[in-house]
C-alpha positions, 0 to 999 in steps of 0.5 A, spaced: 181 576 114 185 571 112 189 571 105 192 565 101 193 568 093 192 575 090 192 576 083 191 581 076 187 580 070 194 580 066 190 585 060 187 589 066 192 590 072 186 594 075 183 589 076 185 584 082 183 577 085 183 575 093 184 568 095 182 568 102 184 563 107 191 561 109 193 555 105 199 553 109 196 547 112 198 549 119 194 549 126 193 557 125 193 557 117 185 561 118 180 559 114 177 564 109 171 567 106 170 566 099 173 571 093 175 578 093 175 582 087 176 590 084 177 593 078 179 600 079 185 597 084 183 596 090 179 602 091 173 600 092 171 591 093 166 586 092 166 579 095 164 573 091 162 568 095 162 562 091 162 555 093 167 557 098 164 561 103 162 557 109 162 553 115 163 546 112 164 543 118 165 544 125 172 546 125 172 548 118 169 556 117 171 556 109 176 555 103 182 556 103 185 559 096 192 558 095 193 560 088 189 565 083 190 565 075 187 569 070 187 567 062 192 571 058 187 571 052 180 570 055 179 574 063 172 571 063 176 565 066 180 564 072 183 558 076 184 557 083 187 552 087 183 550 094 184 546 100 176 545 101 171 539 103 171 539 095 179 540 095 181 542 087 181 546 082 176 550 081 174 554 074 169 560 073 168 563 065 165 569 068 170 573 071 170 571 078 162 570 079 160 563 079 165 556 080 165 549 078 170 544 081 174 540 075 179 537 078 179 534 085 182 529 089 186 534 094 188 541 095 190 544 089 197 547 092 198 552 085 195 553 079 198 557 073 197 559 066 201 559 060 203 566 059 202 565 051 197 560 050 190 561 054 188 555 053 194 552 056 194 551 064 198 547 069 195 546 076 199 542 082 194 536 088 198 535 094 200 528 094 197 527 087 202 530 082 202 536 077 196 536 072 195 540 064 190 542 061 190 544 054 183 547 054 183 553 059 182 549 064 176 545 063 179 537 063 185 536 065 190 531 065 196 528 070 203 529 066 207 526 072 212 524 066 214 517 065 220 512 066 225 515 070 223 521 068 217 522 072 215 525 079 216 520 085 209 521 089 210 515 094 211 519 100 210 527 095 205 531 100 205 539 098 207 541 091 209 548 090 210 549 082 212 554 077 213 556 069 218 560 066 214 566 062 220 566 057 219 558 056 213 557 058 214 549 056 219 550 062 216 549 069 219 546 076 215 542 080 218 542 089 216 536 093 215 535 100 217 529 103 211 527 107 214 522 111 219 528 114 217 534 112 223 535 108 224 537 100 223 530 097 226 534 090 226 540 085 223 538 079 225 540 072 221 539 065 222 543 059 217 540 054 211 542 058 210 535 063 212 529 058 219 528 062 222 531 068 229 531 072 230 532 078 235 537 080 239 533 084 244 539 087 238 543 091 238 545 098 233 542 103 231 550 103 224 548 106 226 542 111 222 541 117 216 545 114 216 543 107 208 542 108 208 549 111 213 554 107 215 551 101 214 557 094 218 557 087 219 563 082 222 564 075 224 571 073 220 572 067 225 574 062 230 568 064 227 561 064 235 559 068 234 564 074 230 561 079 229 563 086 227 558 091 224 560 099 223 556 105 225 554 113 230 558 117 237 554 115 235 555 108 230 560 108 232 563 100 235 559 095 238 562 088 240 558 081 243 562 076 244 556 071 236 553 069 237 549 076 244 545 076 248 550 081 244 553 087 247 558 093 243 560 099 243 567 099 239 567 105 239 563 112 235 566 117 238 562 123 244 564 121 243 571 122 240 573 114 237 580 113 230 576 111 225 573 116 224 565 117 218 561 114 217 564 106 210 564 103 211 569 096 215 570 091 214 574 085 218 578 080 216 585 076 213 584 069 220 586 066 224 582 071 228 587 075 224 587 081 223 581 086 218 580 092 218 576 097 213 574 103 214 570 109 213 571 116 216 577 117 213 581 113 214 583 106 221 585 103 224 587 095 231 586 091 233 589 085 239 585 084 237 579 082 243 576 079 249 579 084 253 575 087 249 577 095 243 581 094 241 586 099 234 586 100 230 592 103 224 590 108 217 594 107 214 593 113 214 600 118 206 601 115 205 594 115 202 592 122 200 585 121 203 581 127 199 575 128 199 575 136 196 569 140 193 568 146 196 570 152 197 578 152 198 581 159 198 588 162 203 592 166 199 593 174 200 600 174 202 602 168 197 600 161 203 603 157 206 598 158 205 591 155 208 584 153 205 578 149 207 573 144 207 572 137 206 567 131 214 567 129 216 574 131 217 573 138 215 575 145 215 582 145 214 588 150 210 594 149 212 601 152 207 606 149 209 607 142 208 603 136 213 599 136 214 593 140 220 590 141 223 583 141 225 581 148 226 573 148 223 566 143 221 565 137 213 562 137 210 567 143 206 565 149 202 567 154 205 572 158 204 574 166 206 580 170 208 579 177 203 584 179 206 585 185 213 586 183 211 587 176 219 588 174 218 581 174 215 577 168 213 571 165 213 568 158 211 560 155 213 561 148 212 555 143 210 547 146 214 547 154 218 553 154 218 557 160 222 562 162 222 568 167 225 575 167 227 579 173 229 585 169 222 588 167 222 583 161 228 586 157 232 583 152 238 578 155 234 578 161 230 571 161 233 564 164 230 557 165 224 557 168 221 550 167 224 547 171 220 540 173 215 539 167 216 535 163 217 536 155 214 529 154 208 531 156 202 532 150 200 539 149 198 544 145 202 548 140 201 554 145 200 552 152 196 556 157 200 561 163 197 563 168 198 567 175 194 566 180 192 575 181 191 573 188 199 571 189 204 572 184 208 567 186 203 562 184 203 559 176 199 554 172 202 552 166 198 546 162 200 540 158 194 534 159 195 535 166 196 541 171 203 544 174 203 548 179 209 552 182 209 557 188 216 559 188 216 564 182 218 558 177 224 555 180 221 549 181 214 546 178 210 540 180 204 536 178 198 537 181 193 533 176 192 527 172 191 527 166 185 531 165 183 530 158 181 524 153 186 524 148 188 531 147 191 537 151 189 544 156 188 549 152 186 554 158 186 555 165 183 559 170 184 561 177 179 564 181 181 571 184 176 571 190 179 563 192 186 561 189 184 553 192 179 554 186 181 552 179 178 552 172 182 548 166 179 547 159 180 542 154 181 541 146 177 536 147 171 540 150 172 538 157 172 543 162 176 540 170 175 544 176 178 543 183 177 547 189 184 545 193 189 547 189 192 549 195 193 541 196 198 541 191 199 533 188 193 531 193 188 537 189 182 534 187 179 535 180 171 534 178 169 533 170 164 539 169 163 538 162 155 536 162 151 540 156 157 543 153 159 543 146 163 538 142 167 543 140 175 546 143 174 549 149 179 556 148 178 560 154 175 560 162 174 567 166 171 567 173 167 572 176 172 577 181 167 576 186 164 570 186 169 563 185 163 558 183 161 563 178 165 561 171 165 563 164 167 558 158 167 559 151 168 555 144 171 554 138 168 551 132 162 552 129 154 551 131 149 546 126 153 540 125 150 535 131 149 541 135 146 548 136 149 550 142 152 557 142 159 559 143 159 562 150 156 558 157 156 561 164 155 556 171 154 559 177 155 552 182 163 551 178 161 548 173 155 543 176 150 546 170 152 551 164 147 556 162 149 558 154 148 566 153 150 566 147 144 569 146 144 574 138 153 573 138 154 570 131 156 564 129 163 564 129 169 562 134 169 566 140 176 566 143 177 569 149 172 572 155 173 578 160 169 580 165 168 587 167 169 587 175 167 595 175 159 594 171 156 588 173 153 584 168 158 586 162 162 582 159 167 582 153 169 576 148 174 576 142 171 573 137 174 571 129 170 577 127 171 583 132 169 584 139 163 584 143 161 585 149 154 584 153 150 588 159 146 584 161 150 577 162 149 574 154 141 576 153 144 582 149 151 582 145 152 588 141 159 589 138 165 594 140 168 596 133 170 603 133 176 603 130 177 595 130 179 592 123 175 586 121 180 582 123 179 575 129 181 576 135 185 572 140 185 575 146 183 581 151 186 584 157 182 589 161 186 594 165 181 596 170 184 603 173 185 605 168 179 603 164 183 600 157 181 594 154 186 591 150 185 586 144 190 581 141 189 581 133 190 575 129 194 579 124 193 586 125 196 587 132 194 590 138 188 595 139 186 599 145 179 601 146 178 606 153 172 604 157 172 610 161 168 614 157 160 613 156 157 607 153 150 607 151 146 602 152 139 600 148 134 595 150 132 593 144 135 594 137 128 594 133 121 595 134 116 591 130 108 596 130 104 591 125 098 594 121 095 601 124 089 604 120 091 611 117 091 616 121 090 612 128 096 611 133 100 605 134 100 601 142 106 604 145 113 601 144 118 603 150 126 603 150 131 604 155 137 607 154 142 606 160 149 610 160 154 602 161 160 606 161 165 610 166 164 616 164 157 621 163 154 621 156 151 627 154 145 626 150 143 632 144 137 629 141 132 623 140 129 623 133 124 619 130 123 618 122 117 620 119 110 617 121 115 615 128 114 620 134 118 618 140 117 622 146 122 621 153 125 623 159 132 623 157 136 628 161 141 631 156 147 628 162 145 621 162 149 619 169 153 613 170 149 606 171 142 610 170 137 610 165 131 613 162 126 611 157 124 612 150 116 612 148 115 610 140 109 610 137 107 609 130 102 614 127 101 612 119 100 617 114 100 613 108 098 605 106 103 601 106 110 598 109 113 603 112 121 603 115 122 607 120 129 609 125 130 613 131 136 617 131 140 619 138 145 622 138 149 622 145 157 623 146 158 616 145 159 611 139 153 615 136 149 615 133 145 609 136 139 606 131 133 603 132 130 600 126 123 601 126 117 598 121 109 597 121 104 598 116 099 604 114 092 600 114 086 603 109 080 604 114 078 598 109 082 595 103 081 591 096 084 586 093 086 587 087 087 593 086 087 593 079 083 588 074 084 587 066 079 583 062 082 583 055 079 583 049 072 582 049 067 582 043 063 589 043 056 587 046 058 581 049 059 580 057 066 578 060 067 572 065 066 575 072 072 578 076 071 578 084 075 583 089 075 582 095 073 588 101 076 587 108 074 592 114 080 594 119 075 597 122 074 595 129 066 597 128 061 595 123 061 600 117 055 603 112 058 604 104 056 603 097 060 601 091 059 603 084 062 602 077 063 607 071 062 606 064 061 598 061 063 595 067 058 592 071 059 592 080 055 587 084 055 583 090 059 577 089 057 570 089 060 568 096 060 573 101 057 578 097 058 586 098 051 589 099 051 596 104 054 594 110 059 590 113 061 588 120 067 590 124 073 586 122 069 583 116 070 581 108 065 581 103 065 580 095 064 585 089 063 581 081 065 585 076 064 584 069 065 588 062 060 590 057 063 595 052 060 597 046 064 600 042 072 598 040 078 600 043 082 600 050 077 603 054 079 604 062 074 605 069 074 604 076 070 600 082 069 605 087 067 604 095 065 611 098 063 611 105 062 615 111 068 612 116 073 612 110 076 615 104 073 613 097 078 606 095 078 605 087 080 599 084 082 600 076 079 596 070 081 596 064 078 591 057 078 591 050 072 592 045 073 588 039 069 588 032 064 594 033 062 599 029 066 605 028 064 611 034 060 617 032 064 621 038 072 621 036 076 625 041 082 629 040 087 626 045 084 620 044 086 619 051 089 623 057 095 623 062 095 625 068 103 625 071 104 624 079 100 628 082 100 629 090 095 625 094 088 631 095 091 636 090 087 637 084 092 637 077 090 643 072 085 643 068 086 638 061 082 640 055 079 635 050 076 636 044 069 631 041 067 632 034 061 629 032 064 624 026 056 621 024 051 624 018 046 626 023 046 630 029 047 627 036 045 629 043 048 629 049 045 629 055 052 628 060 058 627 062 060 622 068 067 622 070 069 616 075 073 618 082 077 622 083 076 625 076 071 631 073 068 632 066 065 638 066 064 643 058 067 647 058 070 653 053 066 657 048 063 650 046 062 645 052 059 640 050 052 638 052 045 639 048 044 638 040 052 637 036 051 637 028 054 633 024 062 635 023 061 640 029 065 640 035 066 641 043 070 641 049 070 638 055 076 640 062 077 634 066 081 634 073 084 629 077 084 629 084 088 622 087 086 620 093 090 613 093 097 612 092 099 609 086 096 608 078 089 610 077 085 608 071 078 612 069 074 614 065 068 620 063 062 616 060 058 621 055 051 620 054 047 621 048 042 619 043 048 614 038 047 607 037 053 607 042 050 609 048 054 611 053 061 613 050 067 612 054 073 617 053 079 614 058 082 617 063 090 615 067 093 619 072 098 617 078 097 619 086 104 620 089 107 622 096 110 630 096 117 626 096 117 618 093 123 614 092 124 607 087 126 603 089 123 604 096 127 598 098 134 596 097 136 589 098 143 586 099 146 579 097 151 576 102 157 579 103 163 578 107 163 581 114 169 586 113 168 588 106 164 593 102 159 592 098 158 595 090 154 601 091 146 601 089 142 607 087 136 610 089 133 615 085 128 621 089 123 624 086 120 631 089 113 631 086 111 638 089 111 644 084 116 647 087 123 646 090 126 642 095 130 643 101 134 636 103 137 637 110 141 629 110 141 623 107 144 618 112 144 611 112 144 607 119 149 601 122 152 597 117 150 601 111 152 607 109 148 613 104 152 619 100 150 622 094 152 619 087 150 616 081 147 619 074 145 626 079 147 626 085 143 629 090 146 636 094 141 641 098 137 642 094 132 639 088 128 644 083 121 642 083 118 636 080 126 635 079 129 628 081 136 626 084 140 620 086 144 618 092 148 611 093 148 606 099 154 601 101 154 595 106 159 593 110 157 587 114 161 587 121 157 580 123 153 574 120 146 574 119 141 578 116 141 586 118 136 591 117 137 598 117 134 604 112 136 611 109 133 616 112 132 623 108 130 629 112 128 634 107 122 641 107 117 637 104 110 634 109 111 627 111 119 628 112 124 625 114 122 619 111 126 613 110 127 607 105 128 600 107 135 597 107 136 589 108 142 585 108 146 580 110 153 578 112 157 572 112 
């Protein structure tokens, strides 16, 4: 991931803000992806994605933050400078969270706060002038002074702007003389913007770039001792004097310490210590006022080269290599980790005589190619363009390429093609312009028939020829119909097959197309087929195909690398041990089985195909609705061994209700497969997720994610009904609950409700004692009470062919006269019981408060409830006045979830029956809460904040947790208030967390399987998320 400015909360350095994107205003200045943000100093990361998350366009990912500040007095509010569809300012009160542009018009190019008023901000628009604001921010104001003490803005382009701590009405203003990319002056104004000077003696320290490296810095205990960084002639700049006299202290063309092209200055707190960043790394110096300060370079951990397309390796060797870079030069790989500079400045493409490979070529930045006879060793190369002519209109890095069926044969692209077959001494044309209005970003040669050509465009045009062997009399074709409007950046052809090519785009799909970035022909480009197939939406820059698997292919993409089996239906990533970081390039060595990739900012990686590759056919099943109890179709999976090596397979595992069988051996040979059977064997109502585990001596695990719904033999809707409050004697409006069969047969039952409610047939439909296969019918309820109070119930269907489904109800009698009966507990509780055990036996005690003796004659409890007398003095029969009895209730759950109840106690009162209420809660052995957990998007690369999920262990007695995993992108471990360990005391509960770290766009699916000792394990909680 590209970034652009980095920032701390000045009154809590702990916590750090990230611009991403490059705002450089250069060609491969990376797009960016929002926000990001720690608090504990960049141990852990959040993303905050903002309005500046993309795509915005075709070519356009997301914004570029050039510059963060965080208010001094209130670190609720940042600023940012942003190159955007909506360039600017933006302002967020809410420490990060959400943004508001407040000044637009032009990137916003630097933006800093007054260090002793928060109320204080200034900000610099590319071309507009400097703005102030005296309000935080929020409204803003040009101060581009006045007279002959302004800011000239005629021909102004970048602006870079900075304010001295220690005077902060100080501030210096470098602009780009847009006209010539020169400095058009430094400016300097010491009351705050009313009036500037330029500062006539400072050097041209970022001529010709200014628009690309072009920074400022104060020290903060001096206002007169400004730094000054820029191009190679004057990379670092130096006034000890506010400004009227400047030395360069550092020339990187002229042999300084310090790397060209400078991005970031910034000092220490106190001032001592200065930090620099350009296109060389990052360095320090201490002494900041001596005459020739020495600089110390921070860069042996620091692997950040930027490589570009083109890298090549040796033919019989894979340690050693040779690729270009951005500003570093090309540089030669011999196995170790550091790679050595052997020639120019911007590198290439490069290509490796493979027949005599002490011969290498390089084309480094617009048309420079040179030849090397000495194995590309330093002091070695020599002109090797001769013919071609540097007028031509070309790319910034123009494509190389060796035929791989004759080393002597080149082709190098401007808008036209060169050939030369003479080792490059001498080059001719061999096509005419072969693009609209741009340049070849690639070429391709055809490894089964040198005549057959391939060279993609800029401009989204593919050209194809099949006598290249004519030289100036080849012919070429536009293949181009029904490919995207969008850059061209790579064709590969097939090893075996001439008219089989593959092309692949930049860009971005959904604005004017919904092509994808990847194609394939097999007649040389007549048709295109896009295989793009589930690739994310982003640019694909380089493709390999696979000479040794049939079908396999591998492309470099601005997030990681993917790679398919099965020619583009299928992409699954190839991220082991990848940063998150663009790809331009990869190169297969195909004895040795190393495919290496090219990184846009964190060097070169390896990744051995030689040892086995799972392949799976499907990465998720979905089984739909199966009655409890009941087995699902079958769902078959294949897993095919893709790699050079066996794999070794140890287990095939499928969470709770899903049971896989196989026929997988434990030694999975090379190119073979087997087949996975899963079914689905529901335990309990409701969405269940679920995963297949299997564990093999490749990338394991490899994860299914697996989902289907637990179905009751028949289900009510509502589960539940309140009637509210409703006058004692009186009848409430009426409630309907709907009854549906998942039956595939007709069913006989009976439904019935306790106490003051009352359950008939519906008024549509209506419920009688049978229902047909598949059917629905309707039950009305209404509620009578007859005396005060919350009285509780349930609606119960009983039958045959299912479990007893219950409804629970509940309403208010008002205004009645006071009971005869009172209880002590007025009601009873039960808490979680597991489903089909009876909880222990709850006491409760009637006493007759009346004048005269009541009789009761019984005690009817709802379902999944009993109300038997019990005790010494079980109620039942003749209760004198003041007199007590008891009565035990038990509480059976059949269902999971809230049940409501009572016990109706008939008697001879005037309130007749009387209703005692009842509650308890059916649960699972082991239940989760959440049991799912849904992520916001978050950038792919980044990790999100960690989400706790509680267990809870229902049963009586201890239990044993084996594992807590988490599949694909998210990750599971204990933490939070009680972290879960191996064991969990009865009815006791335990926390663990979950993290997800995107590696593509789009939504992912995933759950957390627990394996622990209880019935129904391992059981799984859903995870969803989704990657931008």
């Amino acid at each position: 991931m590209a970034l652009g400015s980095v920032t701390l909360d000045p009154s809590n350095p702990n916590t750090v803000y990230v611009g991403t994107g490059e705002e450089n205003f250069s060609g491969d200045s990376y797009y960016g992806a929002g926000i990001l943000k720690s608090t504990d100093a960049g141990a852990t990361w959040s993303h905050i994605c903002g309005p500046f998350c993309g795509p915005f366009t075709p070519d356009s990912g997301g914004a570029q933050i050039g510059g963060l500040a965080v208010d001094p007095a209130n670190n609720q509010i940042l600023l940012a400078s942003v190159q955007s569809v909506q360039d600017g300012v933006y302002r967020s009160t809410d420490a990060g969270n959400m943004w508001t542009n407040v000044l637009s018009g032009n990137p916003g190019t630097a933006v800093v706060f007054d260090p002793t008023n928060g109320n204080i901000a200034y900000a610099a628009l590319y071309a507009n002038g400097v703005y102030k604001s005296t309000n935080g921010g929020l409204t803003w104001t040009a101060i581009n002074g006045t007279g002959t003490n302004n800011l000239p803005l005629t021909h102004a382009g970048r602006i870079a702007l900075a304010i001295a701590p220690s005077s902060p009405t100080t501030l210096y203003a470098g602009i780009q003389n847009a006209t010539g990319s020169s400095l058009l002056g430094l400016f300097k104004t010491t009351d705050g913007g009313s009036n500037w000077t330029k500062l006539t003696s400072t050097p041209d320290y970022c001529h010709p770039q200014c628009w690309y490296d072009h920074v400022i810095a104060v020290q903060p205990t001096n206002a007169n001792v400004i730094y000054a960084g820029g191009a190679a002639g004057t990379t670092l700049v130096r006034s000890l004097d506010g400004g009227n006299t400047w030395t360069i202290l550092q020339s990187a063309s002229r042999g300084g310490v310090l790397h060209a092209d400078m991005h970031a200055l910034a000092f220490s707190p106190d001032g001592s210590k200065l930090y620099l960043g350009n296109d060389g790394g990052a360095y320090s110096t201490t002494q900041i006022t001596d005459t020739s300060p020495t600089f110390t370079a921070l860069n042996s951990t620091l692997g950040i080269s930027q490589f570009y397309p083109g890298l090549s390796i040796h033919p019989s060797n894979p340690a050693i290599s040779i690729g270009g870079t951005q500003d570093n030069g090309t540089v030669l790989y011999n196995g170790g980790l550091t790679w050595n500079q052997v020639t120019c400045g911007d590198g290439g493409y490069t290509a490796i005589d493979f027949a005599i490979p002490s011969t290498m070529y390089r084309a480094c930045q617009n048309i420079d190619i040179q030849k090397s006879p000495s194995g590309g060793a330093f002091g070695t190369w020599g002109v090797g363009d001769i013919g071609i002519d540097y007028s031509d209109r070309h790319d910034f890095i123009p494509p190389l390429v060796m035929d791989p069926s004759q080393s002597n044969t080149l082709y190098f692209g401007t808008y036209r093609v060169y050939q030369t077959t003479d080792g490059a001494s001498s080059w001719m044309v061999i096509s005419s312009s072969l693009t609209s209005f741009s340049a070849i970003a690639t070429i391709a040669v055809a490894p089964s028939d040198s005549n057959t050509v391939y060279a993609g465009t800029l401009d989204s045009e593919v050209q194809v020829t099949t006598n290249a062997g004519a030289k100036a009399s080849a012919m070429w074709i536009n293949r181009s119909t029904g490919l995207p409007f969008r850059s061209i950046t790579n064709i590969a052809v097939d090893p075996l097959f001439s008219t089989t090519a593959y092309v692949t785009f930049s860009g971005f799909t959904g604005f004017g197309d919904n092509l994808g970035h990847v194609f394939r022909s097999t007649n040389a480009g007549s048709t295109w087929t896009d295989i793009s197939g589930d690739l994310p939406n982003t640019p694909v820059n380089w493709l390999v195909v696979d000479p040794a698997v049939p079908g396999q292919l591998f492309v470099a993409t601005d997030v990681g690398v993917f790679y398919t089996t099965n020619e583009g239906v299928n992409w699954f990533t190839l991220m082991s041990g990848l940063p998150r970081v663009a790809v331009l390039g990869l190169a297969l060595d195909n004895p040795a089985r190393i495919l290496r990739a090219s990184t846009h900012g964190r060097g070169v990686w390896d990744i051995n195909l030689g040892s086995a590759v799972a392949t799976l056919s499907a990465k998720s099943f979905l089984f739909g609705g199966v009655l409890i109890g009941d087995t699902s179709a079958p769902r078959t999976l294949t897993l095919t061994n893709t790699g050079g090596a066996a794999l070794h397979i140890s287990s095939i595992i499928g969470s709770g209700d899903y049971m896989p069988s196989n026929n997988c051996p434990s030694t999975l040979n090379t190119g073979s497969q087997c087949t996975i059977i899963i079914i689905f064997k529901p335990s309990t109502v409701g969405f269940i997720p679920g995963i297949v585990t299997i564990a093999d001596d490749a990338s394991s695990p490899q994860l299914v994610n697996l989902s289907g719904t637990g179905l009751n033999a028949v289900s009510l809707s509502p589960t539940s009904a309140s009637f509210g409050n409703v006058a004692v004697g009186s009848s409430s409006v009426i409630k309907t609950v709907t009854l549906t069969s998942n039956l595939s047969s007709g069913i006989s039952f009976s439904f019935r409700a306790s106490a003051t409610f009352t359950a008939t047939g519906g008024t549509t439909t209506p419920c009688g004692s049978s229902l047909v296969a598949k059917g629905k019918c309707t039950i009305s309820l209404t509620f009578k009470p007859k005396q005060n109070g919350t009285l509780n119930g349930n609606l119960s269907v009983t039958s045959a062919s299912f479990a007893t489904q219950i409804v629970s109800l509940t309403g208010s009698g008002t205004g009645g006269s006071a009971a005869s009966l009172t209880f002590n507990p007025t009601s009873t509780v039960f808490s979680n019981e597991l489903i089909g055990t009876t909880a222990a036996a709850k006491t409760v005690t009637l006493t007759n408060s009346g004048p005269t003796a009541v009789n009761i004659s019984a005690l009817t409890a709802s379902a999944d409830f009993t109300a038997v007398g019990t005790s010494l003095t079980p109620c039942g029969g003749s209760l004198a006045p003041a007199s007590k009895c008891t009565f035990a209730i038990t509480f059976k759950p059949s269902v999971i979830g809230a049940i409501k109840g009572s016990v109706a106690i008939a008697n001879n009162s005037t309130l007749n029956p009387q209703i005692y209420d009842l509650s308890g809660a059916g649960v699972l052995p082991v239940s989760f809460s959440p049991s799912s957990v849904t992520f916001a998007g978050q950038a792919i690369g980044t990790t999100s904040p960690p989400k706790i999920v509680t267990l809870n262990n229902n049963r009586s007695s201890a239990l044993t947790i084996a594992s807590i995993v988490a599949s694909g992108d998210f990750s599971a471990t204990p933490g939070g208030a009680t972290p879960c360990g191996s064991t969990l005391v009865a009815k006791g509960t335990c926390t663990f967390q979950i993290t997800f770290a995107p590696i593509a766009v789009g939504t992912v699916s995933g759950v957390v399987t627990v394996t622990h000792s209880a019935n129904g394990s391992p059981q799984a909680v859903k995870l969803t998320g989704t990657g931008q």
